[in-house]
N, C-alpha and C positions, 0 to 999 in steps of 0.2 A: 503493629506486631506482625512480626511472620508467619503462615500460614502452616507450612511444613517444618518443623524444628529439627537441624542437623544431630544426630543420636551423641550423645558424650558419652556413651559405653566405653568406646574401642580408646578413649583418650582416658576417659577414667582406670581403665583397665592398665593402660600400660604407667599409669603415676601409681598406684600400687605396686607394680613390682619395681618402678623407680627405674623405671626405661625411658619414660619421658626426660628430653632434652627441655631443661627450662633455662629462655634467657632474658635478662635482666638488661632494662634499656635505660641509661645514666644510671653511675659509678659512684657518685656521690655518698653523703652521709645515711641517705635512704636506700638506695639503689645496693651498694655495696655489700651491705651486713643480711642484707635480703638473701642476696645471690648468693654469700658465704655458707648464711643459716641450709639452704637448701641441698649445697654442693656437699655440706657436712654430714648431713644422711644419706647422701649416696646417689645423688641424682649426679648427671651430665649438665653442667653449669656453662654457659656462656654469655659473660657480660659483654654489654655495647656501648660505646662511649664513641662521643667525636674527637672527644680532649687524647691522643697519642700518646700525651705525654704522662698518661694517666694509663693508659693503657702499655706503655713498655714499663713502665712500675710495678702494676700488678703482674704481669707476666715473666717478673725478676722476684715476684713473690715479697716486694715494698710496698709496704700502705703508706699513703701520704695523708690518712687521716688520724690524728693523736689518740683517739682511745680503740683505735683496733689495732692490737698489733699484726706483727708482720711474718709473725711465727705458723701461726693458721694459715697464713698463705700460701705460703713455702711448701706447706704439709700436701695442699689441695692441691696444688700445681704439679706438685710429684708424683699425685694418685693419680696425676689427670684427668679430674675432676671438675676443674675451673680453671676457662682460659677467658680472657680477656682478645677484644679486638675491635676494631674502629671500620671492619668491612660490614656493611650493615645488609648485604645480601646473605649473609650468614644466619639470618630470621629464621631464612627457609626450614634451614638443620634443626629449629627448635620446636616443638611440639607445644610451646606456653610461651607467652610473648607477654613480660611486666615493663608497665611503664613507669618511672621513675624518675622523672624530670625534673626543673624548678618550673613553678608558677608566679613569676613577680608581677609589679605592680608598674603600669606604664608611669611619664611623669605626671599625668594628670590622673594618677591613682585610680584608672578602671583594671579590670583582667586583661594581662597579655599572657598569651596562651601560645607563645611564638614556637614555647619546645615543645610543646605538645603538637604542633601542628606540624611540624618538622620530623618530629619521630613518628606519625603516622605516614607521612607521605616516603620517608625514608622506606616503612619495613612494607607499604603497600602494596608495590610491584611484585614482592616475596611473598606473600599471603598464599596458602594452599588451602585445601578443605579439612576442614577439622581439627582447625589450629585455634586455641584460646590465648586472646588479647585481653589482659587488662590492665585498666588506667588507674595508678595510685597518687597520681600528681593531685593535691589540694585543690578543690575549682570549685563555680558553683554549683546547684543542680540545673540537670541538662547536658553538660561538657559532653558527656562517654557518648548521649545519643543523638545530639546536634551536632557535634564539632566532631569530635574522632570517630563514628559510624560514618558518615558519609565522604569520609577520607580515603576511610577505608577500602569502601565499599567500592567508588571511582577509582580505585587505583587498581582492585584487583580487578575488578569485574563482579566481585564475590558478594553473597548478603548476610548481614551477620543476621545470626540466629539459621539460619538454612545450609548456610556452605561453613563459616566460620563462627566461634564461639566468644562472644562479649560481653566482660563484665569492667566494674569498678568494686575499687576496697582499697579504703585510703591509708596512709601510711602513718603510723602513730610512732615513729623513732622520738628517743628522748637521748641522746648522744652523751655518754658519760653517768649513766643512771644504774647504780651499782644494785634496783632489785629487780628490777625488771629489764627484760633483751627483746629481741624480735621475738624468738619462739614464746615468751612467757608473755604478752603484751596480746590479748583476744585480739582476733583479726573481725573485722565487720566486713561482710561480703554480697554487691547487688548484684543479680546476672541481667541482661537485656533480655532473656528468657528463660522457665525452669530450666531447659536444659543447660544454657550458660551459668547458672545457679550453680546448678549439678557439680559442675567443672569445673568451678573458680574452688566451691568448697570443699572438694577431692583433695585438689592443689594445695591450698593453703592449711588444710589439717594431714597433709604427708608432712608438714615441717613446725606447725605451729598448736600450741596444746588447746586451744580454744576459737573456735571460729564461731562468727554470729552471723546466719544470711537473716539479710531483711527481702523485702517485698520485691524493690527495684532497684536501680544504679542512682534515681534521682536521693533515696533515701539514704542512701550508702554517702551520697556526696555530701549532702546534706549535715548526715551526723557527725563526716570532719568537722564544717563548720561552728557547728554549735558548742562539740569539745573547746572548742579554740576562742568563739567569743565570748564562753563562757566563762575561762580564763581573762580574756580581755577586759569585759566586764566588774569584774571581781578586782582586778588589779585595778583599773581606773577607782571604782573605789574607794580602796586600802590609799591610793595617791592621792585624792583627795582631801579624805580623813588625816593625812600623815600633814600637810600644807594646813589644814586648821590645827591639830595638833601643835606643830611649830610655833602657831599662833597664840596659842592656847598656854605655850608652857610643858606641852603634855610628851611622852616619849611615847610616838606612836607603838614600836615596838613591842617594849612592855603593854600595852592596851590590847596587843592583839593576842600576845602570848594568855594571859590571862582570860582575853577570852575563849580562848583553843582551849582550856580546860573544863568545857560546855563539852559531855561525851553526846550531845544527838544538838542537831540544828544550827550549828555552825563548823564551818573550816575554812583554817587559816588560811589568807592571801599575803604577802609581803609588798611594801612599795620599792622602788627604786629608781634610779635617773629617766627611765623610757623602757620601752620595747624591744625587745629586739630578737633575731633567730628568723627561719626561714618561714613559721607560720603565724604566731600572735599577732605581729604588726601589719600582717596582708589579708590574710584571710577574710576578718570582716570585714573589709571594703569590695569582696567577693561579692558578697550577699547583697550588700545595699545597693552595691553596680546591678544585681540580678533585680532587688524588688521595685526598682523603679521601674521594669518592663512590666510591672504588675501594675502599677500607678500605685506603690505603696512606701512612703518615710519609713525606716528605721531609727525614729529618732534616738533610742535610748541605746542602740549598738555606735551611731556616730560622736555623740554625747562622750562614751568611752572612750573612741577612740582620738578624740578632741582634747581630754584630758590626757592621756596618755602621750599624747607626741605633743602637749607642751610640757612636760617633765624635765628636757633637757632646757628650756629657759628658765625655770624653778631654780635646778639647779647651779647655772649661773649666776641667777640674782641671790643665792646664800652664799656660793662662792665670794660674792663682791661684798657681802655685808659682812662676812665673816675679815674678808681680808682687810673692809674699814676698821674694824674692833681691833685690829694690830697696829692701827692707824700707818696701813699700805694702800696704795692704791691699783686697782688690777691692772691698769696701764703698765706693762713693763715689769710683771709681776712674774715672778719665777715656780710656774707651776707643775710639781709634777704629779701626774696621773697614775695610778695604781688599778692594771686590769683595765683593757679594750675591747676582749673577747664579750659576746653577747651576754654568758652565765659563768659562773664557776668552773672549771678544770678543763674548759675544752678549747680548740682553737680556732672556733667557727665565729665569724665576722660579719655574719650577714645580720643589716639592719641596725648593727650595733648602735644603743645609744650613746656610749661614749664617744664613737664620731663627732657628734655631732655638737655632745658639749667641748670637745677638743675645739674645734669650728669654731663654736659658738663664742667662745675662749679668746680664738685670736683674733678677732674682729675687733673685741674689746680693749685688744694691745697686750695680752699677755703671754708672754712666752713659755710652748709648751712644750714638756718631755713625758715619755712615760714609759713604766716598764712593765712588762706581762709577760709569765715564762713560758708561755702558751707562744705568742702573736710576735715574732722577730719583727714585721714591716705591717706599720695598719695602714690601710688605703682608706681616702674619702671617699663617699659616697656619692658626693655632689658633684666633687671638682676630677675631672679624669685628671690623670698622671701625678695626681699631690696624694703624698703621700709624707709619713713619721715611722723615725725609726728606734726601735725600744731602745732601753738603756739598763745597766744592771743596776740594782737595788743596793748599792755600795752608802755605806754611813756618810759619805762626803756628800752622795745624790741626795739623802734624804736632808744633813742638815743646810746645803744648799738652797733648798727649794722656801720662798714667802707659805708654799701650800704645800700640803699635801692633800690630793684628790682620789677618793676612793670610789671606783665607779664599778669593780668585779672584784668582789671579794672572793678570789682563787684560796685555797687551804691551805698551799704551799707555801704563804708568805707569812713572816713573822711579825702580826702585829703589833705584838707587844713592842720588839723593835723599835718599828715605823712610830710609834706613839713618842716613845722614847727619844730618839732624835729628831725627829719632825720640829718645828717651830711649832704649828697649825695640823690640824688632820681636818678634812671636810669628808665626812664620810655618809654615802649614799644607801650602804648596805646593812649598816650594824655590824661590820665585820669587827671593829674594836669592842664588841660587848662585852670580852672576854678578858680586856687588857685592864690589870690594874696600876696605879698608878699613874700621876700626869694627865689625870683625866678633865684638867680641867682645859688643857690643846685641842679637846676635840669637841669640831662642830656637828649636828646630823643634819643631815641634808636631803 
């Protein structure tokens, strides 16, 4: 810890009258609605991106992500209030530096921290005194005071806490989540010292209605985590339960609905084909990467995530059982796919596990189509340059198809329809709960 703490008065001071220039580093699903929320009260916004192409979008006042529109932008860009730009010496101009990166998973599933290391050494030669840096990329604890303080620090010459101001406060976006935004979503806030404390939560309570600091940056990183495997957890599970279920005769669904009506001591988890999104499926293998530097298993966090990323072979193997009962065989089996995007109504891909039963699909010889009104082109995951391209949801698609494969049950889609003309429905989500009629086409999966 630093001896002399750099004062956060003169920066605190000028984020109250909304003088401070705050900018926002990756444009993304996180990064973006960040930047907007803050530009929208009145500060001086400048987002940072490498991607250009992202950046002459925003700066034509075009979002390229489906649930922000593009009307906000237009609006900010004309107050000029929020510009966009790819020259990353432009740091200097900002008075608050957020990090907003992805954090994936190498192939041998430890933390790669490539953007994060990248976007430090990027804005490090810019670093001045009394400028707050903070890191909201997912990681484990440690990241902010191992990996980006000393990046930092070598680049400018500078020490945080004495010349510049560092904290962490992770990002909790739910993309497409009609009751909660950024500003209503409490923000958790660690500083690398009170004063960085101070700073972070000036910052983040000029835009946001609820800020929580905790102790340090390690606890702040931490309590991502735990949000997330604790989701992970829960879901493996509900995926479980649902696989004895099948077994059993039983409609996991119903099981859980009924139990949801417990008002104290439980809440509902749902199953479905895998994981997916940019934090459930990575996150705790964060942690477990971390606590074997402790000499410590996670067994009951790996356990989950062991169940969980076999969900897409699960659902292959009732795909193939379903399609014997028609007495077809999946070789050469005409299947198509409903919904690739990771959840409901958005058109974010990352991690998806219909990839993978896609994949998993044609290995087995079955040929596949799918449509999502979301996802014009889905990419794999695995294979660079393979790639599927959607199809529209026409009565010929549906009664064409040996299957029909439900893997994102979007709201936009008529499943009563789909039931209707389908041969087969294999459905992963419950999204036919609602459909009456010909209920006997449909499998859960």
């Amino acid at each position: 810890m630093v001896q002399r703490e750099v004062p956060a008065s003169s920066l605190i001071a000028k984020i109250r009258s909304k003088q401070a220039v705050v900018g926002v580093i990756g444009l993304g699903y996180v990064g973006l609605p960040l930047g907007m929320a803050f530009a929208e009260v009145g500060f001086p916004t400048v987002g940072l991106d490498v991607d250009r192409k992202k950046v002459a979008s925003l700066n034509r006042g075009e979002s390229y992500i489906r649930h922000i529109a593009s009307e906000p932008l237009q609006k900010l860009a004309l107050a000029k209030r929020f510009e966009a730009t790819a020259d990353f010496s432009r740091s200097k101009d900002c008075d608050a530096l957020i990090i907003c990166v992805p954090t994936p998973l190498s192939e041998s599933r430890e933390p790669d921290l490539t953007f994060i290391v990248q976007s430090g050494e990027a804005i490090a030669p810019h670093l001045r005194q009394g400028q707050l840096v903070v890191l909201e990329s997912t990681t484990y604890p440690g990241t902010t005071d191992e990996v980006l303080r000393p990046i930092l620090e070598k680049g400018s010459g500078l020490k945080a806490g004495r010349d510049f101001l560092l904290a962490f406060s992770p990002e909790r976006e739910d993309p497409a989540n009609g009751r909660f935004s950024t500003r209503t979503i409490p923000k958790v806030v660690g500083g690398y010292t009170p004063s960085c404390l101070d700073a972070a939560t000036a910052l983040y309570g000029s835009v946001i209605e609820k800020v929580v600091p905790v102790s340090s940056t390690q606890v702040a990183e931490m309590t991502k985590l735990l949000e997330n495997i604790f989701r992970s957890v829960n879901i493996a599970l509900v995926n479980e339960l649902k696989m004895l279920c099948d077994r059993m005769g039983l409609d996991v669904w119903e099981v859980i609905d009924a139990a949801a009506t417990k008002p104290f001591g439980f809440m509902p988890f749902y199953p479905g084909p895998g994981l997916g999104g940019h934090c459930i499926p990575i996150d705790p293998f964060y942690l477990t990467w971390k606590a074997r530097h402790f000499e410590f298993s996670t067994r009951f966090i790996e356990l989950a995530g062991e169940i969980n990323t076999n969900m897409p072979y699960y659902v292959v193997s009732r795909t193939i059982e379903a399609l014997n009962s028609h007495e077809k065989s999946v070789k050469n089996a005409d299947i198509l796919v409903l919904g690739v995007a990771y959840k409901k109504n958005v058109d974010d891909m990352r991690e998806s596990p219909a990839v993978r039963v896609m994949e998993l699909l044609e290995q087995k010889g079955a040929r596949i189509r799918y449509h999502d009104p979301y996802v014009p082109v889905a990419e794999s995951h695995r294979t660079p340059g393979k790639t599927w391209t959607g199809v529209p949801l026409t009565d010929e698609a549906l009664e064409r198809a040996d299957a029909v494969l439900i893997l994102t049950d979007h709201t936009d889609v008529d499943y009563q329809r789909v039931v209707q003309r389908a041969k087969l429905v294999i459905d992963t989500r419950n999204a036919t709960r609602g459909v009456t009629g010909n209920r006997q086409k449909i499998v859960k999966a």
